[in-house]
Each structure stands twice: as structure tokens, then as C-alpha cells.
C-alpha positions as CSV (number, residue, x, y, z in Angstrom):
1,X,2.7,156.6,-72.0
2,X,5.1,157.3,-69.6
3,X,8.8,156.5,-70.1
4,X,8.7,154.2,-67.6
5,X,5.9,152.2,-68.9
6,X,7.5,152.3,-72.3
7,X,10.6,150.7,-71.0
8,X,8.4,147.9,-69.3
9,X,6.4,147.0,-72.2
10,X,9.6,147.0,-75.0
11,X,11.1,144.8,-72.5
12,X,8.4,142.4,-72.0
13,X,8.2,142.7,-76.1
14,X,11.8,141.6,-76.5
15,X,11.3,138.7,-74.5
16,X,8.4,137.2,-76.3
17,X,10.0,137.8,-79.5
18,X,13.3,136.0,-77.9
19,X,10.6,133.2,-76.7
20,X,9.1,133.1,-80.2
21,X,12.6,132.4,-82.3
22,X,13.7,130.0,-79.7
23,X,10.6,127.9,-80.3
24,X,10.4,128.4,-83.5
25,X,14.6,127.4,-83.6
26,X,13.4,124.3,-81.2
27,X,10.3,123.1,-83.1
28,X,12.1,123.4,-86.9
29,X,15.4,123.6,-86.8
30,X,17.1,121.6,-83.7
31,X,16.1,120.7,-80.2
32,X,18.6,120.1,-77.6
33,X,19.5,116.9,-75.8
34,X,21.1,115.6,-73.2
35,X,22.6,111.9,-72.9
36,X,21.2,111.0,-69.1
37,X,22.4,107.4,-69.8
38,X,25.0,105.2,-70.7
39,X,23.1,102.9,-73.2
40,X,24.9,104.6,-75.8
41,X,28.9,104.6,-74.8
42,X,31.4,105.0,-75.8
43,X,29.5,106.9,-79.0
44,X,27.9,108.7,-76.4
45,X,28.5,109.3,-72.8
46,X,26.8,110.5,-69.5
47,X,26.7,114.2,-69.4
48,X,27.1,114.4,-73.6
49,X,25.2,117.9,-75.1
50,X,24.4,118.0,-78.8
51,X,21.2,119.2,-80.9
52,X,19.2,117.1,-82.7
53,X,19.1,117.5,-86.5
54,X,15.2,117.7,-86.9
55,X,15.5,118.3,-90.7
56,X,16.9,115.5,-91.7
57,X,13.5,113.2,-91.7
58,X,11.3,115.7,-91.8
59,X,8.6,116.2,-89.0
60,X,5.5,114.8,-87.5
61,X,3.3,116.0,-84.3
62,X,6.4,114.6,-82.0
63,X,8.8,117.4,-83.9
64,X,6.5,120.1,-81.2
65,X,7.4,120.3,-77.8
66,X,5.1,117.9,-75.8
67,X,3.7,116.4,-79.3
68,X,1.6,119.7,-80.0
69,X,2.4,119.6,-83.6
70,X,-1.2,119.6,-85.6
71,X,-1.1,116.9,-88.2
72,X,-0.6,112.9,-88.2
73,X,1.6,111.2,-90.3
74,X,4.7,113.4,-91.6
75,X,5.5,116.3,-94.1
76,X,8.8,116.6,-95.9
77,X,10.1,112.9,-94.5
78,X,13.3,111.6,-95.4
79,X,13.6,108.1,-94.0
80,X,16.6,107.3,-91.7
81,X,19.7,105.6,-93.1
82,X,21.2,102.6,-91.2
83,X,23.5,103.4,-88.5
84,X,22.3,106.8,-88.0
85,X,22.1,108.0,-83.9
86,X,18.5,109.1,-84.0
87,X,16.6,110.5,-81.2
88,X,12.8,109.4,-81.2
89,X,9.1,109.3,-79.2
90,X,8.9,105.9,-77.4
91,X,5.9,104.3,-78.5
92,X,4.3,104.0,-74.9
93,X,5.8,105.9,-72.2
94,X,6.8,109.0,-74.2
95,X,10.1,109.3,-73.1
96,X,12.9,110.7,-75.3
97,X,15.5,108.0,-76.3
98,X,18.5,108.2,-78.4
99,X,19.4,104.8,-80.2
100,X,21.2,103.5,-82.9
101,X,19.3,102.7,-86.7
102,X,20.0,98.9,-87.3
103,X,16.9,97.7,-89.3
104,X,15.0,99.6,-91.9
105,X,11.3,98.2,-93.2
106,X,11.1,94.7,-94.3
107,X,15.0,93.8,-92.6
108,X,15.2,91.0,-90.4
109,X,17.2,91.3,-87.1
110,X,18.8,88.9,-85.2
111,X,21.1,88.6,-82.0
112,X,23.2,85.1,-82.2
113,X,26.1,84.9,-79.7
114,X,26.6,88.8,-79.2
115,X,26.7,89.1,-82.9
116,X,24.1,91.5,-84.7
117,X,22.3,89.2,-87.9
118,X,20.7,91.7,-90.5
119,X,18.6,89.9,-93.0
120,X,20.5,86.4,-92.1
121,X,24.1,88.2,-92.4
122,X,26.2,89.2,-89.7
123,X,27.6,92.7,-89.2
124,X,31.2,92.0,-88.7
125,X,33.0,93.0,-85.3
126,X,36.7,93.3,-85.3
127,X,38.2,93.8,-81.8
128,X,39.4,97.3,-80.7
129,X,41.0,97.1,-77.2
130,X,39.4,97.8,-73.7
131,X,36.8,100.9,-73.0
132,X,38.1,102.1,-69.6
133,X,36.1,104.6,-67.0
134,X,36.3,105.1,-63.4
135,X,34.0,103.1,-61.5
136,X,31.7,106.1,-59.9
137,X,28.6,107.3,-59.9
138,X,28.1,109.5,-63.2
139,X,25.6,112.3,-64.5
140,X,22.6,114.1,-62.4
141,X,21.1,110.3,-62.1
142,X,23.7,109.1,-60.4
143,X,24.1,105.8,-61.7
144,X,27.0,103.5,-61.8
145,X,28.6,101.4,-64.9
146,X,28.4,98.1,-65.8
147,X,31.7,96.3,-65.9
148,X,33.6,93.4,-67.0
149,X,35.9,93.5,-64.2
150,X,33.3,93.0,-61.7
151,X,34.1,93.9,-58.2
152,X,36.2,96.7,-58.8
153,X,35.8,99.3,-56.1
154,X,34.9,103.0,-55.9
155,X,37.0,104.8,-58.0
156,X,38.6,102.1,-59.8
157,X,38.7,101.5,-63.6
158,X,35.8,100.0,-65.1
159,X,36.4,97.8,-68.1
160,X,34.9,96.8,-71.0
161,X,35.2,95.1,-74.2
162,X,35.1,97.3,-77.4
163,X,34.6,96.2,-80.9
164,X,34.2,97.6,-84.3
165,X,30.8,97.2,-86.1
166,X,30.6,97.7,-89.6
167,X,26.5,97.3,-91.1
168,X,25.7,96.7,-94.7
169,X,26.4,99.6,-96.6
170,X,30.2,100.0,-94.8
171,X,28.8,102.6,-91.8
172,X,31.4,101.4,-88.7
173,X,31.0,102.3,-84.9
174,X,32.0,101.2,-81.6
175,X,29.8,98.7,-79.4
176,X,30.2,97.8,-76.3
177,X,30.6,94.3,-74.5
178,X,30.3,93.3,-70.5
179,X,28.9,89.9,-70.1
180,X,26.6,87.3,-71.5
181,X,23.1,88.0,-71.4
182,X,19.5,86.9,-72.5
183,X,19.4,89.8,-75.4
184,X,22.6,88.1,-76.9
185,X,20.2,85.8,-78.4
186,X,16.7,86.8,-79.6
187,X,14.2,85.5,-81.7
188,X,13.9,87.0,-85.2
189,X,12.2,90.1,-85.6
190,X,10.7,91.1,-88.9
191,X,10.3,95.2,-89.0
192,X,7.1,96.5,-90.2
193,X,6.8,98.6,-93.1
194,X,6.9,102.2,-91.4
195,X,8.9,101.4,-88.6
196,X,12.7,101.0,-87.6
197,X,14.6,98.9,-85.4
198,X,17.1,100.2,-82.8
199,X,20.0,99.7,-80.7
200,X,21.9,101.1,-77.9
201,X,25.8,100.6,-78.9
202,X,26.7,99.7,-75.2
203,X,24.4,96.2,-76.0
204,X,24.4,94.8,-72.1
205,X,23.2,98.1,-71.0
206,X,20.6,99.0,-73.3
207,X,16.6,99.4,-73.1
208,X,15.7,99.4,-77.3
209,X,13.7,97.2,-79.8
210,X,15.0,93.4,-78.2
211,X,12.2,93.9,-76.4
212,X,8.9,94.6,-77.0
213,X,6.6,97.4,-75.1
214,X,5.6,98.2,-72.2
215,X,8.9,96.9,-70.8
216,X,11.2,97.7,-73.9
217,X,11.2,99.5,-77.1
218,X,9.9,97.5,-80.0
219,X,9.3,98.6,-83.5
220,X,9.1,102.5,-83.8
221,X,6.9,104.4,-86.1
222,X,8.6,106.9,-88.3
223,X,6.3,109.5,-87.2
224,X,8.4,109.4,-83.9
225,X,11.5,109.9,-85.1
226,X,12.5,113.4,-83.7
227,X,16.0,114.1,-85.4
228,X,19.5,113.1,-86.1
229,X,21.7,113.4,-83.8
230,X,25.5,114.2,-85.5
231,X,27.8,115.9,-83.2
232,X,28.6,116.3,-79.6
233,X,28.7,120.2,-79.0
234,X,29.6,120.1,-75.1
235,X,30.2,117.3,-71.9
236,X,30.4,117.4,-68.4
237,X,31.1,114.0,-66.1
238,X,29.9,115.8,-63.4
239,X,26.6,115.9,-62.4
240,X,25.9,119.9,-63.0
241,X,27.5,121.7,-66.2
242,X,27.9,124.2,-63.4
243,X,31.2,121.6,-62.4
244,X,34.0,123.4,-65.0
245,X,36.4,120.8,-63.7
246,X,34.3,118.1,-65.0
247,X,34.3,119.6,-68.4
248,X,35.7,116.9,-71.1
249,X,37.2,120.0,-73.7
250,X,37.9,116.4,-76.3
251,X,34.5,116.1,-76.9
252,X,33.1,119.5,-77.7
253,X,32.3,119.7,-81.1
254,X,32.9,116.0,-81.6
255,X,31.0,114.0,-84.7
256,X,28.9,111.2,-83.9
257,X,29.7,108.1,-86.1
């Protein structure tokens, strides 16, 4: 072989290999994820970078890129606690989402006046001042926030409320408030056995389990639970990473409560 060709086929070799561990990394260990939405603020924001913790429940065929993964059901699973930031398989249009645990099999799970109800209890919410952002359009999307303070123009400061929410067991983490709305009072729902209940923290900005597929969320079987999701490892506001002057330095690294 000439030296040439052997310099062409150890480089085409390397980068297989390099292909290999990084699926192999992706499919066992952690997949990346960015936050395109703000469903999850102020936990998480717009342009938010962190890998998902896929040993922490286990897998199932979702734990593969595009579902590939041959077997049903799921090997070494560890069930979710509540108030874990999971990212999972929506149950219809396959989308990744990234939500909040709130109810495990068998809970009940209420909205009354803004208030999360878990198994007829409420989880308390003490106030915690205003979450404040400029009023622009954020991440590759584009989209605007929701605010209080409605009317304020391009470039102004967006508010909203911003509560403490501790769950049964003593987990606490910020949710979000802007203005009454229908999911501020559901109905009851009763979570199957194999399935979990989820919530965005930023509650009048959220797509979850209020409401029931196609339009929302619903119920979601453990088998699509992806991974955990516990700490921020880079953000951008801007709308390419590529935008250093976007860069939010305070967040790198950051654990997700």
C-alpha cells in the first residue's frame, strides 16, 4: 500500500472509531440537550446546554438515537424521584421535552387557584421577589416572553412573579407566575401505574401533562424517560453559541434544583 493510501485509510479509521465512542458516549452514558424554550424558567432558560444523565433510570429503545434501541420495556430502571428535571419521548409526536417530576404512580394531581394539590395536599409556595428579563426575542426560535407587565416594549423588562415550591419529601424550586389561566384549575388526574406526571416550572407557559395528547402531554410511560437532567454546563441568550457576547459565564456549570 502506498504511503499515501495508508494515510487515507488510518484517517478514515480514526474517524469511525471517534464516531463509535461518541455514540456509544451518547447512547449509554449522556446525550446532549439544548433548552429551545422557556417552559422551564427560571430553572432553565433559552439557550441553556447540559447533558442528560441517562443512567440514572436506566434505559429503554428511546435511550438510542431515533428510538433504535432493540428491546421494549427497560433494563437496569431506576424510577424517577419527585422534583427531578427529566428529559423524556412525548408519547405522540416524538419530540424531546424536558419537564419537571410532580406525580409518581398511583399520586393524584391537582391545580386549584395556581396552587399544585398532590394526593389532596398542597405543595407550599412562599413568595420570592420578581423574575426579570428583557422583553426580546430569545434563542434560534425567536420567541418572545410572557409577562406580567403586559405592554412593555422592545427591550424593556419583563416581569414575572416567582415563588418557592417545596413537594412532599422537602425538594424546593422556583415556579413561575404571569396571569390567570384555564390550567390553574384542572380536574383531578389519577397517574397510572408506569407512568409520571410532569410540569413545566414557568406554569403559564408550559405544554406538559394538564393536558392530555395530541394537544398536550398527558401521562408518560417510564420507558420514555430519556435521563436526568442535573446541571447546566454552558448558555448563550443569543441565538448562535457562535455570539461570545451572549455568553451567560453564571450559568456554566450550574446545578439544576
Amino acid at each position: 500500500m502506498a504511503r499515501g493510501e495508508g494515510v487515507v485509510v488510518e484517517t478514515v479509521k480514526t474517524i469511525v472509531y471517534a464516531l463509535l465512542i461518541a455514540g456509544v458516549f451518547r447512547t449509554v452514558l449522556f446525550q446532549p440537550f439544548w433548552i429551545p424554550s422557556g417552559s422551564m424558567k427560571d430553572t432553565l432558560l433559552i439557550g441553556d446546554f447540559l447533558f442528560v444523565n441517562k443512567m440514572a433510570y436506566g434505559y429503554s429503545q428511546h435511550s438510542c438515537p431515533f428510538s433504535m434501541c432493540p428491546f421494549d420495556g427497560r433494563i437496569f430502571g431506576s424510577e424517577p424521584e419527585r422534583g427531578d428535571v427529566v428529559v423524556f419521548r412525548h408519547p405522540v409526536n416524538g419530540s424531546d421535552f424536558i419537564k419537571r417530576v410532580v406525580g409518581l404512580p398511583g399520586d393524584r394531581i391537582q391545580m386549584r387557584d395556581s396552587v399544585l394539590y398532590i394526593n389532596d395536599e398542597p405543595a407550599p409556595q412562599t413568595p420570592d421577589g420578581i423574575f426579570q428579563e428583557t422583553f426580546e426575542r430569545q434563542g434560534p426560535i425567536a420567541s418572545l416572553p410572557l409577562c406580567q407587565n403586559a405592554g412593555v416594549g422592545f427591550g424593556g423588562t419583563c416581569q414575572k412573579e416567582k415563588f418557592v415550591e417545596t413537594l412532599p419529601g422537602g425538594t424546593s424550586h422556583s415556579v413561575l407566575n404571569v396571569r390567570p389561566s384555564r390550567l390553574d384549575d384542572t380536574p383531578v388526574y389519577t397517574v397510572p401505574e408506569g407512568h409520571f406526571f410532569f410540569l413545566g416550572d414557568n406554569r403559564d407557559n408550559s405544554t406538559d401533562s394538564r393536558v392530555m395528547p395530541p394537544n398536550g402531554v398527558g401521562y408518560v410511560p417510564f420507558e420514555n424517560l430519556i435521563g436526568r437532567a442535573d446541571r447546566v454546563m454552558f448558555s448563550a441568550a443569543g441565538r448562535s453559541l457562535f455570539f461570545v457576547w451572549t455568553w451567560r459565564p453564571d450559568r456554566f456549570f450550574k446545578k439544576i434544583d
